[in-house]
C-alpha positions in Angstrom: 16.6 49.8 -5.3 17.5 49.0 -8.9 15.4 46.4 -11.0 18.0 43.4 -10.5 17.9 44.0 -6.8 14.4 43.6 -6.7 14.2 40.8 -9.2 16.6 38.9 -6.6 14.7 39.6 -3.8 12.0 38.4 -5.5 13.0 34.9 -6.5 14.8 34.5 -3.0 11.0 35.3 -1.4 9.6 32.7 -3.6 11.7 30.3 -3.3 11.8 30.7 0.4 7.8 30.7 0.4 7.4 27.7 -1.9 9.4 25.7 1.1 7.7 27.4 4.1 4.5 26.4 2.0 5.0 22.9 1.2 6.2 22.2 4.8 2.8 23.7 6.2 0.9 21.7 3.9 2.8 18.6 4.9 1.5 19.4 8.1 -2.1 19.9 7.5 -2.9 17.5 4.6 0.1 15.1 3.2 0.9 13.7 6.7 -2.3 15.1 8.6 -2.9 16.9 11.7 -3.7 14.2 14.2 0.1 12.8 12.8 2.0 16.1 12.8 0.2 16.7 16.2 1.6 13.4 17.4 5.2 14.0 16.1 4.9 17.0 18.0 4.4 15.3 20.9 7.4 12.9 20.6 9.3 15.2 20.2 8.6 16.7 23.5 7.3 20.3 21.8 5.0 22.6 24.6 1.3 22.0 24.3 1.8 19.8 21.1 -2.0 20.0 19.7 -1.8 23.9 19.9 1.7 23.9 18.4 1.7 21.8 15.5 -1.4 23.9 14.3 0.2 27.0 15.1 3.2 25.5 13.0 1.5 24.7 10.1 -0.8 27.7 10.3 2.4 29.9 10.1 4.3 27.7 7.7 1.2 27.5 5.1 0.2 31.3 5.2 3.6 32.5 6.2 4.7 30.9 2.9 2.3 32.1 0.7 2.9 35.5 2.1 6.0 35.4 0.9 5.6 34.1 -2.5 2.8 37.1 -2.6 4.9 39.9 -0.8 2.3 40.9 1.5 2.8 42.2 5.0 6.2 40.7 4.8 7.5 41.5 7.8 5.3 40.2 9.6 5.7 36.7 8.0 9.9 37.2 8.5 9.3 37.6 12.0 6.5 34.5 12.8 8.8 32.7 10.4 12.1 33.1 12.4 9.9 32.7 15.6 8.9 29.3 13.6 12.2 28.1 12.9 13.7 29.3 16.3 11.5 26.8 17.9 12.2 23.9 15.7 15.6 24.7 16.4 15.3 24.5 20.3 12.4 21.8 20.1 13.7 19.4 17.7 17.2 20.2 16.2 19.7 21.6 19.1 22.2 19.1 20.0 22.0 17.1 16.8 24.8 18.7 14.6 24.2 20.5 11.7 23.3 17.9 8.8 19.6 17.3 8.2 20.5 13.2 7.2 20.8 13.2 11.5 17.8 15.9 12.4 20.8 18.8 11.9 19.7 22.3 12.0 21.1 23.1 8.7 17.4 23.7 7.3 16.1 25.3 9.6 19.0 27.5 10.0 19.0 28.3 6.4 15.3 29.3 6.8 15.5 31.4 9.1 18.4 33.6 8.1 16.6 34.1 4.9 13.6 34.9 6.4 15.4 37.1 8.9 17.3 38.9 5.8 13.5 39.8 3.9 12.6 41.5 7.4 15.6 43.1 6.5 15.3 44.2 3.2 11.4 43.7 2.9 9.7 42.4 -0.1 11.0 44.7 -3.2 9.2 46.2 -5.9 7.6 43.3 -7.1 5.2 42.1 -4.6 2.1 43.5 -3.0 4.3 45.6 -0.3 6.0 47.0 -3.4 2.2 47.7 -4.8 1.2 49.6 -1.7 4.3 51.5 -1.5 4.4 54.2 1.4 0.9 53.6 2.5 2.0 50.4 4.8 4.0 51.6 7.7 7.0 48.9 6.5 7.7 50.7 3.9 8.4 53.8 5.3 11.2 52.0 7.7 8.9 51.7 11.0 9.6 47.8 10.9 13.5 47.7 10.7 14.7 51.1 9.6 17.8 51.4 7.1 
C-alpha cells in the first residue's frame, strides 16, 4: 500500500471516528442517558434502556477506535450493525434527506465504515503498528 493510500485511509478513519464519537457522546453526556434512553423509546427501538446504551457504548468507543486504528474491524462491523439499526428503527420510510429524519447519514456511515472493514486501518494506526501479529492483518477478517 503506498504512503498516499494510507494517508487517505487515515484521514477518512478519523473523520469517520470523530462523528461516530461525537454522536456517542451526545448520547451519554450532552443530551444524557435517561433522554437518549427516552428517545429510544419513542421511537419504538427493542428494549430501549439496553439499546441506547449499547448505542452510545458502540458509537463512543467504536469512534475512538477508529480515530486510533485499533482492532478496526471489529469497530466496522459493530458500527454497520449500529447504523443498520438506526436505519430500520428510526430512518426507513422517511426518504433520504436528514432535514426529514432521511437515512442519508446513516447511510453515509455505514458504507464508510463497511469500506475500513474492507481495507482495514492502514499503516498509520495501531493495526498498522502490530502488523501481522493481529489475525486482520494477515486477511482472516475480509481477505483480499
Amino acid at each position: 500500500m503506498t504512503d498516499l493510500r494510507n494517508l487517505l485511509i487515515l484521514l477518512a478513519r478519523v473523520g469517520l471516528g470523530v462523528v461516530f464519537l461525537a454522536h456517542g457522546w451526545q448520547k451519554f453526556v450532552t443530551n444524557g442517558l435517561d433522554a437518549t434512553q427516552r428517545g429510544f423509546e419513542s421511537m419504538g427501538a427493542p428494549l430501549p434502556g439496553i439499546s441506547a446504551i449499547l448505542a452510545a457504548a458502540i458509537e463512543l468507543a467504536g469512534g475512538a477506535g477508529l480515530i486510533l486504528g485499533v482492532i478496526t474491524p471489529v469497530w466496522a462491523v459493530l458500527l454497520v450493525a449500529d447504523m443498520v439499526g438506526a436505519y430500520l428503527i428510526t430512518h426507513m420510510g422517511n426518504g433520504l434527506f436528514v432535514n426529514s429524519g432521511g437515512s442519508e447519514l446513516v447511510i453515509g456511515l455505514g458504507a464508510g465504515a463497511l469500506l475500513l472493514l474492507c481495507t482495514g486501518a492502514g499503516r498509520f494506526s495501531v493495526d498498522g503498528l502490530l502488523g501481522g501479529r493481529v489475525p486482520w492483518n494477515r486477511g482472516g477478517l475480509v481477505p483480499a
